[in-house]
Residue, then its C-alpha position, 0 to 999 in steps of 0.5 A: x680380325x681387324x674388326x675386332x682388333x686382334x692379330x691372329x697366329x697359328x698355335x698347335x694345342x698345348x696345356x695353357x697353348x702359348x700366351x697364358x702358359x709363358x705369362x704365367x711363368x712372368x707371374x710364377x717367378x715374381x710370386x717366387x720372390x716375393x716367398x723368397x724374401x724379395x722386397x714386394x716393391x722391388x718385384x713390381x718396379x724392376x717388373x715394369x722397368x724391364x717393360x712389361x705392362x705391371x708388376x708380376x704380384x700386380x697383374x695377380x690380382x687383376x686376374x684373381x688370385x682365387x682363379x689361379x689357386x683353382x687353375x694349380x688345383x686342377x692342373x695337380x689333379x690332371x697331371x697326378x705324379x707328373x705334376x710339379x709345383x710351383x714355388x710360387x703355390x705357397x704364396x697363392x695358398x697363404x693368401x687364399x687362406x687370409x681372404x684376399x683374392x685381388x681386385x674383386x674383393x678390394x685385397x690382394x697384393x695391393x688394397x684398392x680403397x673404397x673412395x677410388x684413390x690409387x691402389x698400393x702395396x699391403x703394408x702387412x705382406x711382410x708379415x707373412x712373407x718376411x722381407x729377408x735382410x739380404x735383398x737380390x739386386x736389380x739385376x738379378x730380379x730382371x734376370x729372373x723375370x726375364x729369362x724365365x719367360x725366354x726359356x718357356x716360350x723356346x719350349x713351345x718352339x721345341x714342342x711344336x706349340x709354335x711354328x714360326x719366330x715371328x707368331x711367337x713374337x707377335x703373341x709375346x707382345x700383343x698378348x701379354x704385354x712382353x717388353x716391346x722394345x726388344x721386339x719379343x723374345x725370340x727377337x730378344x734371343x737372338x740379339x742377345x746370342x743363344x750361347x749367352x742364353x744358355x749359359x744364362x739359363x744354365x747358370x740359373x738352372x743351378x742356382x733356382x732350379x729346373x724350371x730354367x733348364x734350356x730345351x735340348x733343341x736351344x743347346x744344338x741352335x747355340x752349338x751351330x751357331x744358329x738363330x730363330x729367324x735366321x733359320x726361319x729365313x732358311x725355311x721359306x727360302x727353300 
């Protein structure tokens, strides 16, 4: 693995495994806002200033915007009735129906002008996606990017996707570029308390949905008092 530069962890089989899956919700909840109303420029910059890599509409169109209509397309048809949307979809499939597919075709989110001068944001997104008068804060943009990625990856732990803190962590930073400062989110967890989290995520859950909702398994760590390496600690210790 060191030939080719890639630091393995073990991940048990799961629709996305872990990387894209948690990712995805980072992208998800930027697409979100921005349906919301949210400034496009507020989304990227609170995106990077909370330490990941690009903005959320930004690192759609690097992937494609057209790849993940196709993806919510494929995953609706092999989930049927089980199958939730995203609030995000509406987005993807306005900007599918406008011809912009990213970075590939030179429109997406951002233009990428033919000369090779730096990309910037579509001045006519707000015509499609109207920029309401009341903006969220600072504060609240970085919540929701941040959390929405905290309480997926704690999913894949109560899931068995996972095994280990330390697998997620290292998936966390080296694969999708989560803010490496906090040492990755199951680090992020526990330094903030999983009490916090979940009363966060609670408080979330109410205002923005289900997707929020804490796993079963994060509400019995916070009522014991627990914490993901403490216990993984516990577990090679015996």
């Amino acid at each position: 693995m060191a030939q080719i530069r890639k630091t393995p962890i073990v991940v048990n089989d799961s629709r996305g495994f872990y990387t894209s899956r948690c990712f995805g919700t980072y992208v998800q909840e930027g697409l979100t806002l921005l349906g919301e109303g949210a400034k496009p420029a507020l989304i990227e910059n609170i995106g990077k200033q909370m330490g990941m890599p690009v903005g959320a509409l930004a690192v759609n169109d690097e992937v494609g915007l057209d790849l993940s209509y196709k993806v919510a397309q494929q995953t609706k048809a092999d989930l049927g009735d089980a199958y939730k949307p995203g609030a995000g979809e509406a987005v993807i499939e306005k900007m599918m129906e406008l011809g912009r597919h990213g970075r590939k075709n030179g429109k997406g989110f951002y233009v990428y002008p033919e000369d090779g001068s730096a990309k910037y944001l579509w001045p006519e997104l707000g015509t499609y996606f109207p920029v309401s008068a009341v903006q969220p804060t600072p504060a609240e943009v970085k919540e929701r990017l941040l959390y929405r990625q905290l309480v997926e990856t704690a999913r894949c732990f109560a899931e068995g996707v996972l095994e280990t803190p330390e697998d997620g962590d290292l998936g966390a930073i080296f694969g999708w570029g989560f803010a490496p400062f906090t040492g990755g989110p199951f680090s992020a967890i526990d330094t903030i308390g999983l009490e916090t989290v979940v009363q966060t995520l609670d408080r979330l859950a109410q205002q923005y949905g289900e997707r929020f909702t804490p796993p079963q398994m994060l509400r019995d760590m916070a009522a014991k008092g627990e914490t993901f390496y403490g216990n993984a600690a516990k577990k090679k210790a015996a």
